[in-house]
C-alpha positions in Angstrom: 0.0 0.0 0.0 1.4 4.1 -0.7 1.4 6.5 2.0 0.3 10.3 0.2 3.8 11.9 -0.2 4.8 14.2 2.6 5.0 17.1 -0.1 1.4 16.4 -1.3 0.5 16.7 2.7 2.3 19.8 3.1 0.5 21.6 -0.6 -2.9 20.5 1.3 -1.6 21.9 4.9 -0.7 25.1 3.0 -4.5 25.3 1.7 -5.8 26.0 4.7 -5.3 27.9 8.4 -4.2 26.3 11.4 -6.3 23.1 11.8 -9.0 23.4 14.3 -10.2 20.4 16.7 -13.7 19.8 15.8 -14.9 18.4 19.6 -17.9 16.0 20.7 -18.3 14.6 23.8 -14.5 13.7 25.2 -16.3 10.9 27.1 -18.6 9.6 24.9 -21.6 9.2 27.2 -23.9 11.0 25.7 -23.9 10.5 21.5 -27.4 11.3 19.5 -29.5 8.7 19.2 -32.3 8.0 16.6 -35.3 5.6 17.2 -36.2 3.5 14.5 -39.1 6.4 13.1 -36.8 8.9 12.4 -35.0 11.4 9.4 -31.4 11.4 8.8 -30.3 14.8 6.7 -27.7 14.5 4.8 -25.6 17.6 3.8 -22.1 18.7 4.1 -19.4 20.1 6.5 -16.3 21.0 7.6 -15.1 18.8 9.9 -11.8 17.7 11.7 -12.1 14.5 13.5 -8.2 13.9 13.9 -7.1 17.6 13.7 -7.2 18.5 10.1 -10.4 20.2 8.2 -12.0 18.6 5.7 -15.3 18.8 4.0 -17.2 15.8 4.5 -21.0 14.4 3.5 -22.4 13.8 7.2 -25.7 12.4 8.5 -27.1 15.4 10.8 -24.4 17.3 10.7 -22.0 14.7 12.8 -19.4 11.6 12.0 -19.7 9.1 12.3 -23.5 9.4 12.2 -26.1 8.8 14.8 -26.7 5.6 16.1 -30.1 4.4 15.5 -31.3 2.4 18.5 -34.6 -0.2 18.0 -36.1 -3.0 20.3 -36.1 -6.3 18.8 -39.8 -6.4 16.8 -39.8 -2.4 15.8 -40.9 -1.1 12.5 -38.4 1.1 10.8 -39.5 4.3 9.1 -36.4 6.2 8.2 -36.5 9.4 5.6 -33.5 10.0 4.4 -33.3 13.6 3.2 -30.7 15.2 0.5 -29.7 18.8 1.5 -26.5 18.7 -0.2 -26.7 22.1 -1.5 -24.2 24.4 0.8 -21.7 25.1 -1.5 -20.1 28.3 0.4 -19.2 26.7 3.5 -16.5 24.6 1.1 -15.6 27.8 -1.1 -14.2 29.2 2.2 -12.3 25.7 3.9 -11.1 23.9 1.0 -8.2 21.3 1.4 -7.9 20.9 -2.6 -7.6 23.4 -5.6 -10.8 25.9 -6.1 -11.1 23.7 -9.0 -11.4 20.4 -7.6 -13.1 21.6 -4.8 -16.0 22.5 -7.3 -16.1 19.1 -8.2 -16.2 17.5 -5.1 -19.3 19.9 -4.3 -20.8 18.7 -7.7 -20.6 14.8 -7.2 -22.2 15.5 -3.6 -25.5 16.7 -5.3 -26.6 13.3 -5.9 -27.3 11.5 -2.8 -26.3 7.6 -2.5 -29.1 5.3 -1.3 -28.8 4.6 2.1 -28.1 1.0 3.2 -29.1 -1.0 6.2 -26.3 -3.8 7.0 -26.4 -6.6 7.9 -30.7 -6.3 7.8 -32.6 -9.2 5.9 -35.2 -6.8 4.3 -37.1 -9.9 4.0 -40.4 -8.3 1.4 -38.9 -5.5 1.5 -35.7 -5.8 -1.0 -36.5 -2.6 -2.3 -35.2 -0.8 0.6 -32.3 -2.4 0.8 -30.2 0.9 -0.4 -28.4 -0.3 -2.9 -27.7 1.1 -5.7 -28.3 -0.1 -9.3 -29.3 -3.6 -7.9 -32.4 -2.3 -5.6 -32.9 1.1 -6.3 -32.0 4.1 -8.6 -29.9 7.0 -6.0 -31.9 10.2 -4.5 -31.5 12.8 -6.3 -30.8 16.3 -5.1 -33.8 18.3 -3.2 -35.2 14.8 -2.9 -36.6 12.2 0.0 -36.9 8.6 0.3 -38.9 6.6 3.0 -37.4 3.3 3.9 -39.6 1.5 5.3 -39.0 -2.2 6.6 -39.2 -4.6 9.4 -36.9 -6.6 11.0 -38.8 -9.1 13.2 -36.4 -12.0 14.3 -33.1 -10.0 14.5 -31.6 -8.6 17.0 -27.7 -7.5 17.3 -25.1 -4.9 15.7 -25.7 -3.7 12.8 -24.8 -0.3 10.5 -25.6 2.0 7.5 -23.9 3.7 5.0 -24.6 5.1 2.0 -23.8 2.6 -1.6 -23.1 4.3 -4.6 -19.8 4.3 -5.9 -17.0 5.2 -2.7 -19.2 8.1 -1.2 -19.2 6.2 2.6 -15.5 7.3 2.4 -16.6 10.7 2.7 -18.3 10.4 6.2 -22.3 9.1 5.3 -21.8 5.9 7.8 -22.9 5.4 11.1 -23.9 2.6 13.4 -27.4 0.6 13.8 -28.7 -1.4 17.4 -31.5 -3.8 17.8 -32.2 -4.8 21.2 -33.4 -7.6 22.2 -34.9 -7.5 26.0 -35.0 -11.6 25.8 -31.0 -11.7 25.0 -30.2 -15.3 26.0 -26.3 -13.7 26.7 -27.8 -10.5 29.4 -26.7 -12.3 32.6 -23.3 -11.7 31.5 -23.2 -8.0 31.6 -24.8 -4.8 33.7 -24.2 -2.2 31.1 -25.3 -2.1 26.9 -26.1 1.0 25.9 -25.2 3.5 23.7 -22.1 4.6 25.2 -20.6 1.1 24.9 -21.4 1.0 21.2 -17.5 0.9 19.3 -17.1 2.6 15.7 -14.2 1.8 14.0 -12.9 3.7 10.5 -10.7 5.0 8.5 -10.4 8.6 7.2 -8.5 10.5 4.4 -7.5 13.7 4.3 -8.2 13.8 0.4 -11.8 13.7 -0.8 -13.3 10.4 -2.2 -13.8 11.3 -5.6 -10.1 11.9 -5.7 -9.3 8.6 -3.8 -11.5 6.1 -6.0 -9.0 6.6 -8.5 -5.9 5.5 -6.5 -4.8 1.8 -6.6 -4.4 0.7 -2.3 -3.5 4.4 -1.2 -3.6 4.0 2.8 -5.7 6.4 5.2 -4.5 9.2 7.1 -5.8 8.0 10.3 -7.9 5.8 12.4 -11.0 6.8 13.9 -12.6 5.7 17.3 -16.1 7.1 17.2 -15.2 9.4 15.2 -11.9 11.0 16.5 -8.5 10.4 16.2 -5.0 11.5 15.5 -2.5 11.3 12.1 1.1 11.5 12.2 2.8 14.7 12.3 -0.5 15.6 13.5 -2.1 17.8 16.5 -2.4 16.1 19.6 -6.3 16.1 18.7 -9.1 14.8 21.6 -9.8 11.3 21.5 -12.8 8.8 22.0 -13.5 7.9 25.9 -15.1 5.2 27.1 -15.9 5.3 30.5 -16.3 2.3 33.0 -17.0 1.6 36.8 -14.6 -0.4 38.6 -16.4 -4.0 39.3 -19.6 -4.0 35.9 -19.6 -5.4 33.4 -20.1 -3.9 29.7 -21.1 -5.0 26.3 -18.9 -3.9 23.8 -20.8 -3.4 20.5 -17.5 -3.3 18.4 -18.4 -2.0 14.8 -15.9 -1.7 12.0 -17.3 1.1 9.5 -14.2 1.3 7.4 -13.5 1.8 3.8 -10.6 -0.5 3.9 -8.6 -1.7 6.6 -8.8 -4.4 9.0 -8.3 -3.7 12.8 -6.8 -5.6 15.4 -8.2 -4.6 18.3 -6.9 -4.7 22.0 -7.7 -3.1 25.1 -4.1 -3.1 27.5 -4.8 -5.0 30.8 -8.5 -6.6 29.8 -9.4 -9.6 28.1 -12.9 -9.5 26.8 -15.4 -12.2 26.0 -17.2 -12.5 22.5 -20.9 -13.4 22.1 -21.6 -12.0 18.9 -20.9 -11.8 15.4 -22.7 -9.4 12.7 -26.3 -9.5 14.1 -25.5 -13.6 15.5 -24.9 -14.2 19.1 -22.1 -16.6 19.5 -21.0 -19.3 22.4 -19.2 -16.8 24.3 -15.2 -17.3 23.6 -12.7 -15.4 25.5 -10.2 -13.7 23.8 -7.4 -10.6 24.3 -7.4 -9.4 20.6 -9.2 -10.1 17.6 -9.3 -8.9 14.0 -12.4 -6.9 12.9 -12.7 -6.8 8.8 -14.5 -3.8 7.3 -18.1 -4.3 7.8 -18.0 -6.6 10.2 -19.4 -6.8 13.9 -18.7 -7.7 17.1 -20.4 -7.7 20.8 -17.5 -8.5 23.7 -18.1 -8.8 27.4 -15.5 -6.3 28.6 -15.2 -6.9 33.0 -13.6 -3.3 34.6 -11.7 -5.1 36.8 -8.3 -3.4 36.9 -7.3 -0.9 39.3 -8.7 2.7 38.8 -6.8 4.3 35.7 -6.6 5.2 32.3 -5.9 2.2 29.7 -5.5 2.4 25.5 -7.6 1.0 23.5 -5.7 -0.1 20.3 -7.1 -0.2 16.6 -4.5 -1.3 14.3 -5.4 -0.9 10.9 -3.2 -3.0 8.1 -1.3 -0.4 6.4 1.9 0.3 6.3 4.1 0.8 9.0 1.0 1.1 11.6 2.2 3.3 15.0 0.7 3.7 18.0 2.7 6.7 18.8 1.1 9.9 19.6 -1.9 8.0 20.5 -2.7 7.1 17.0 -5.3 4.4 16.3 -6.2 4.8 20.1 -8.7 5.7 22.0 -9.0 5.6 25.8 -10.7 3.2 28.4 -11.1 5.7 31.6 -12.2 4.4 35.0 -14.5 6.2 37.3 -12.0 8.3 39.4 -9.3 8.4 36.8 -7.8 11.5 35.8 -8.4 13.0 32.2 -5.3 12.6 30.4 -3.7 10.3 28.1 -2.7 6.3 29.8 0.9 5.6 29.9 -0.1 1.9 29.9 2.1 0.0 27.6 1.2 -2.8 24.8 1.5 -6.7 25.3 1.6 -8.6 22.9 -1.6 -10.7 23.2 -1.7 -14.4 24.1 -4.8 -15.9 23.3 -6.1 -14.0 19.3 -9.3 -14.8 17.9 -9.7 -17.5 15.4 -12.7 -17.6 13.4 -12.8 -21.3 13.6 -13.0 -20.9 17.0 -16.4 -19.4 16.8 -19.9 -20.9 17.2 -23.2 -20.2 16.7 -25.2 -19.8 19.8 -29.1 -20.5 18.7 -30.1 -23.5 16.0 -25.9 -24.5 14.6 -25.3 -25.8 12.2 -25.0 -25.6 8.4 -28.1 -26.1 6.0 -27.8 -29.3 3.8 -26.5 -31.9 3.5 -22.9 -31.9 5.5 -20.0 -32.0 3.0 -18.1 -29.9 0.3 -19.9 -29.9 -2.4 -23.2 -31.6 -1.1 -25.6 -28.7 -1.6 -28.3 -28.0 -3.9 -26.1 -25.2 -5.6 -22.6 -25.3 -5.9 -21.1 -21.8 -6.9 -16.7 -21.3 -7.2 -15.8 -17.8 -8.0 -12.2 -17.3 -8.8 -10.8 -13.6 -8.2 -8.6 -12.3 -10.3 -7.2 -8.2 -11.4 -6.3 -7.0 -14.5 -5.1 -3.1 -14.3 -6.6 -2.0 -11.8 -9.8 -3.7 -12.3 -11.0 -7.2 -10.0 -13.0 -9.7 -12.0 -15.0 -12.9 -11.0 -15.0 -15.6 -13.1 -13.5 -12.9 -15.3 -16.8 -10.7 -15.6 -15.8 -7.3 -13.6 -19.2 -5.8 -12.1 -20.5 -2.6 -14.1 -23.3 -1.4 -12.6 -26.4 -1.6 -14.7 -28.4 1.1 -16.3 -31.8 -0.2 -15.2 -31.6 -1.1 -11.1 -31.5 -5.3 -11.2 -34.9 -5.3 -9.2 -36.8 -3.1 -11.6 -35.9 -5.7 -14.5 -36.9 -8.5 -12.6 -40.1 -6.5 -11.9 -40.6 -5.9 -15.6 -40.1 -9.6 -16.5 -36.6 -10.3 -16.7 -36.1 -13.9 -15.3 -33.3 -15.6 -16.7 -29.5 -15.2 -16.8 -29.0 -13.8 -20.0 -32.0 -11.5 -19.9 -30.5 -10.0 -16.6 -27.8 -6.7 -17.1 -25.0 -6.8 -16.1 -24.5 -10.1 -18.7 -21.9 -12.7 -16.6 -22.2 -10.6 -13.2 -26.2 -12.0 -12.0 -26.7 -15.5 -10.7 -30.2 -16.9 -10.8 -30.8 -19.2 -7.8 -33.9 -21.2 -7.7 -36.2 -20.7 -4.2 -35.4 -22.8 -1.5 -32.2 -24.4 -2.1 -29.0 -24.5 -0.2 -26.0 -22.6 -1.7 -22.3 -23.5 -0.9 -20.1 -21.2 -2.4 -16.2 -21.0 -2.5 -14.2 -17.9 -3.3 -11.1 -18.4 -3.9 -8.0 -15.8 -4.5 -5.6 -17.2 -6.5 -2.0 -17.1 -6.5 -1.2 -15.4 -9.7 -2.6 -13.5 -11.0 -1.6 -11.7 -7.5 -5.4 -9.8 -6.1 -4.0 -6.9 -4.8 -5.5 -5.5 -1.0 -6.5 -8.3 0.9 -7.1 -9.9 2.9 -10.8 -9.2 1.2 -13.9 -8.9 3.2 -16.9 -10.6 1.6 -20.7 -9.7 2.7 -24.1 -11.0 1.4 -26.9 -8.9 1.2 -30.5 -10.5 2.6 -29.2 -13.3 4.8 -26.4 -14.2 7.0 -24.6 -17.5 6.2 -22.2 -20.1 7.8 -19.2 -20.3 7.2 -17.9 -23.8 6.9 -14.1 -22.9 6.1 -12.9 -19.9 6.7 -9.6 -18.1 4.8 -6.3 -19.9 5.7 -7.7 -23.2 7.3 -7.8 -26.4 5.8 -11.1 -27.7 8.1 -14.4 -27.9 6.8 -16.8 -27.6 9.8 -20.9 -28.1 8.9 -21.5 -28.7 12.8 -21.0 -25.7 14.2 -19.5 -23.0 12.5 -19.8 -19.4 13.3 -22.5 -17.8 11.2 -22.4 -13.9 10.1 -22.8 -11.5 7.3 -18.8 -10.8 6.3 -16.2 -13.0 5.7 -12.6 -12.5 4.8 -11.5 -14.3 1.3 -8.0 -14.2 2.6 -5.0 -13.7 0.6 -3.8 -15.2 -2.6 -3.3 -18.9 -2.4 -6.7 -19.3 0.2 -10.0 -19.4 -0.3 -13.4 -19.3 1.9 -16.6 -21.4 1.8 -20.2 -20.6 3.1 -23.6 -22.1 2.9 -26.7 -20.4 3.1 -30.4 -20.9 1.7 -32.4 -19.2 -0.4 -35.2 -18.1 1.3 -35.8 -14.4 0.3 -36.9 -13.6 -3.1 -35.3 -10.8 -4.5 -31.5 -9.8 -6.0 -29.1 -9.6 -3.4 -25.7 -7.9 -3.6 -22.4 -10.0 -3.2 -19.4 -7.9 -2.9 -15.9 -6.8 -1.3 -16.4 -4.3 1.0 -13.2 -2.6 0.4 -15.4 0.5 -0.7 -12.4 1.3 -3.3 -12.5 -2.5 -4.6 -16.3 -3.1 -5.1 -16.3 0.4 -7.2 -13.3 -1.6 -9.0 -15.7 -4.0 -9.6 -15.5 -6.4 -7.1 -19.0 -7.6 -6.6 -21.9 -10.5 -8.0 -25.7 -10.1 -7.6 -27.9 -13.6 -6.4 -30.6 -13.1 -7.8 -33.1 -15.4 -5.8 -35.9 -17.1 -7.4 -37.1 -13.5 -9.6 -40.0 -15.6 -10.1 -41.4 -15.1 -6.8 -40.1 -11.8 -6.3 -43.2 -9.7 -7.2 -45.2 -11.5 -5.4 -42.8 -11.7 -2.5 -42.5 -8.1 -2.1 -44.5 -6.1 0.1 -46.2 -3.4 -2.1 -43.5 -1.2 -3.4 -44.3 2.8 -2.4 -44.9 5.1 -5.6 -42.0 7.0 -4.7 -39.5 4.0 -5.3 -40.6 4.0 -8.9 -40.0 7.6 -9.7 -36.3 7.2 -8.4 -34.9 6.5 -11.2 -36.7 9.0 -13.5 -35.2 11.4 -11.5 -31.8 10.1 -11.2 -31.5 10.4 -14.4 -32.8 13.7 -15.5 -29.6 14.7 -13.9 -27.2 15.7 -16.1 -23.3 14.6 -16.0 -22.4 18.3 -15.3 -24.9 17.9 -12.2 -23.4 14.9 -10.9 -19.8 15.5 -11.3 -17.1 13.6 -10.2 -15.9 11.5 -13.2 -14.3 14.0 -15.2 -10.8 14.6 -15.7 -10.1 17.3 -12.7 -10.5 14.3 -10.0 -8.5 11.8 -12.7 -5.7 14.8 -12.5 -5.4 14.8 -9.1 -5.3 11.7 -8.6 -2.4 11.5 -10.9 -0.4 14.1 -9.3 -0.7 12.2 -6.2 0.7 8.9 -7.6 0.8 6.7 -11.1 -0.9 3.9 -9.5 -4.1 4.7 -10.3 -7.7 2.8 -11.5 -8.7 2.7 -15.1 -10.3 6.4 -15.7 -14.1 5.5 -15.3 -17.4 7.5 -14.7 -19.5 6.8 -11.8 -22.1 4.6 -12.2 -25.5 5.8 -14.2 -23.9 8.2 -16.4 -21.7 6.5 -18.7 
């Protein structure tokens, strides 16, 4: 991976005054909190989460955005509201050129649909946020209702917007359903939303600059939204605050663009019970390795004396430091002082392994144990060629026409579905094992890669890097890693919600690379599967498109030339998706 060049630092640093602390909350204990019938806004601002100003795309006015909090059984009614209009507020901040900073205000007058993770939007794929495979994006001056239910989950989930790389930018935030009946409560006094964990990565240069760049690192790591970057300010950082003697769950979420995160806390061990929305038999662990999009709930017991202790994210870039209290946040005792821990890092003993982990409620893998023994049996072999990631050889190109409106409209087979070699039609009802494998050569650039499945979570039943099958017990969840070249991953799930369903890396940088599939399940069914589809979804993309490419912006040459003056390594030179 490349670091941005300390001269291409210093030209930005020039742009702009003195960098000013944008401050929240040092302790954390009181972040907004939406309920489940509520309106995000999404608009721009200049922010500073790690010292240096930025503009960003925000969800009221705050990164990462609110948490929305629901009770296991709750209706969702969420408006999600496009006020991306304030163009002076970056006229008078910018980090880039006046030029480029027009463009970056241009893209941001489209707003990406918003998308629920890790929910099954079982009847309601329509909601699902994505787009191009379940919806065209919200245009500017424009509203959307998503409304769904979720009424057997219960666990730690997130949104974020999905069109092209815009997430980068700041529009991500984290997602809690309660459940009062949680099998797991006897093991902890305190799950709220001051325990809830975000974990991400932020760039000092926009992301319609960044898409461009092949593996460019972040700037820093962010703990719920603050952090610090080397050769940076000595910026405030996330608190979490404990009482000596109770007991907290952990909701650990990993909203990141890219990296990974190992993730530590010096003196504690912590127990996990969950993965992505799935309560697990609790395993006790001192570190463990959170992919980008994935979830974890740990029992964390304050039972050290009364101090300050770091929390540790490391990210895998290069040359990761936790000097200066980078990818840190702080653990703070009832009692302690308010400054920085001096506690130091050991090395941890006892690391998470994924095979290690097992479903809590109903294990076990559908079908009939062993590899190869289910009703669908799907390899995908990733490859990259320039810049571009391909399964099967097919790279993803987002289609013109949303994937749900042409199954709506009567497309039902393969070869009637856009785009051709990237849509798998799976019959209803059947188990599906699929491997991914990442080859040796070609070499797959940026992995380990994180794999997620829209509309269900699945078991995995070999994870990356182990040579056991396990259709017993494995852990079940929502992402999985692919590993690195030379491994490969298998899972099983069935197909028990009608609809097309996203499969993709969520390395934001590689799925707009083309890293991604769609299942389409059983389009047969899926009209009659959905609940009634709301009048305003079908005039989505008739408004989409009545935007004009000067109205959308971002994929002309002024973010291309950037990118290129930053480094050589760069993405083939494509338009965002739905203006070719």
């Amino acid at each position: 991976m490349m670091m941005l060049t300390p001269i291409l630092i210093a030209s930005l640093v020039s742009l702009i005054n003195a960098a000013s602390i944008i401050s929240r909350s040092q302790s954390y204990s009181q972040p907004a909190v939406l309920s489940p019938q509520t309106t995000l806004t999404i608009a721009n601002k200049v922010i500073a989460p790690d010292g240096f100003e930025r503009p960003a795309t925000l969800v009221n006015g705050i990164f990462p955005g609110p948490l929305i909090a629901a009770q296991k059984g709750d209706n969702f009614s969420i408006q999600v509201v496009n006020e991306l209009t304030d163009e002076s507020m970056f006229l008078s901040t910018s980090v880039v050129s006046s030029a480029n900073h027009s463009r970056f205000l241009l893209i941001n007058h489209v707003y990406r649909p918003q998308h629920w993770h890790g929910i099954f939007q079982n009847g309601t794929n329509y909601a699902d946020g994505t787009s191009f495979v379940t919806q065209c994006p919200i245009a500017q001056n424009h509203s959307f209702v998503h409304n769904f239910s979720s009424p057997n989950q219960a666990g730690t989930y997130w949104y974020h917007s999905h069109y092209s790389v815009q997430y980068c930018d700041g529009l991500r935030g984290a997602l809690v359903i309660y459940d009062p009946d949680d099998p797991l409560a006897y093991m902890y006094d305190v799950d709220d939303a001051s325990t809830v964990i975000t974990l991400s990565d932020w760039y000092h240069v926009v992301a319609p600059v960044m898409r461009h760049l092949v593996d460019a690192d972040a700037n820093s790591t962010l703990i719920n939204g603050l952090g610090r970057y080397a050769g940076g300010p000595a910026s405030e950082l996330a608190v979490i605050n404990v009482e000596q003697g109770k007991r907290y769950r952990l909701r650990l979420v990993a909203i990141s663009c890219d990296p990974n995160f190992n993730f530590t806390i010096d003196g504690h061990i912590f127990t996990v019970i969950e993965a992505d929305g799935q309560l697990t038999e609790p395993l006790v662990v001192d570190q463990l390795q959170i992919f980008a999009g994935q979830r974890y709930s740990v029992v964390l017991v304050a039972n050290q004396p009364v101090d300050n202790y770091w929390i540790r994210s490391l990210p895998n870039l290069v040359n990761p430091s936790f000097e200066g209290g980078q990818n840190s946040a702080i653990l703070r005792y009832q009692g302690a002082p308010q400054v920085d821990p001096t506690t130091a890092y050991v090395p941890p003993q006892n690391i998470l392994t994924e095979t290690n982990l097992h479903a809590l409620i109903n294990p076990g893998a559908p079908g009939i144990p062993g590899y190869g023994n289910a009703d669908i049996n799907l390899h995908f072999k990733v490859t990259n060629d320039t810049g571009l990631f391909y399964i099967n050889n097919v790279t993803f190109s987002p289609p013109s026409i949303p994937v749900l409106l042409q199954i709506l409209s009567g497309a039902q087979d393969p070869f009637q579905l856009l785009p051709n070699g990237s849509v798998y039609v799976l019959g209803h009802n059947k188990v599906v094992e699929l491997t991914m494998e990442i080859p040796v050569v070609p070499n797959v650039p940026g992995g380990p890669h994180p794999i997620h499945l829209h509309g269900h979570a699945f078991d995995v039943v070999q994870s990356a890097g182990s040579s056991a099958f396990n259709y017993e017990n494995p852990v079940r969840r929502d992402v999985v890693s692919a590993g690195n070249p030379g491994q490969q991953m298998v899972i099983r799930w069935t197909t028990d919600n009608s609809g097309p369903w996203y499969l993709h890396c969520h390395i934001d940088w590689h799925l707009d690379a083309g890293f991604a599939v769609v299942m389409a399940e059983s389009p047969s069914d899926t009209a009659a599967h959905l609940n009634p589809i709301p009048k305003e979804w079908d005039q989505l993309c008739p408004t989409f498109y009545s935007v004009t490419p000067t109205q959308l912006g971002g994929e002309g040459r002024l973010s291309w030339e950037e990118a290129a003056s930053i480094t050589t390594l760069l993405f083939p030179e494509t338009p965002l998706p739905g203006h070719k």
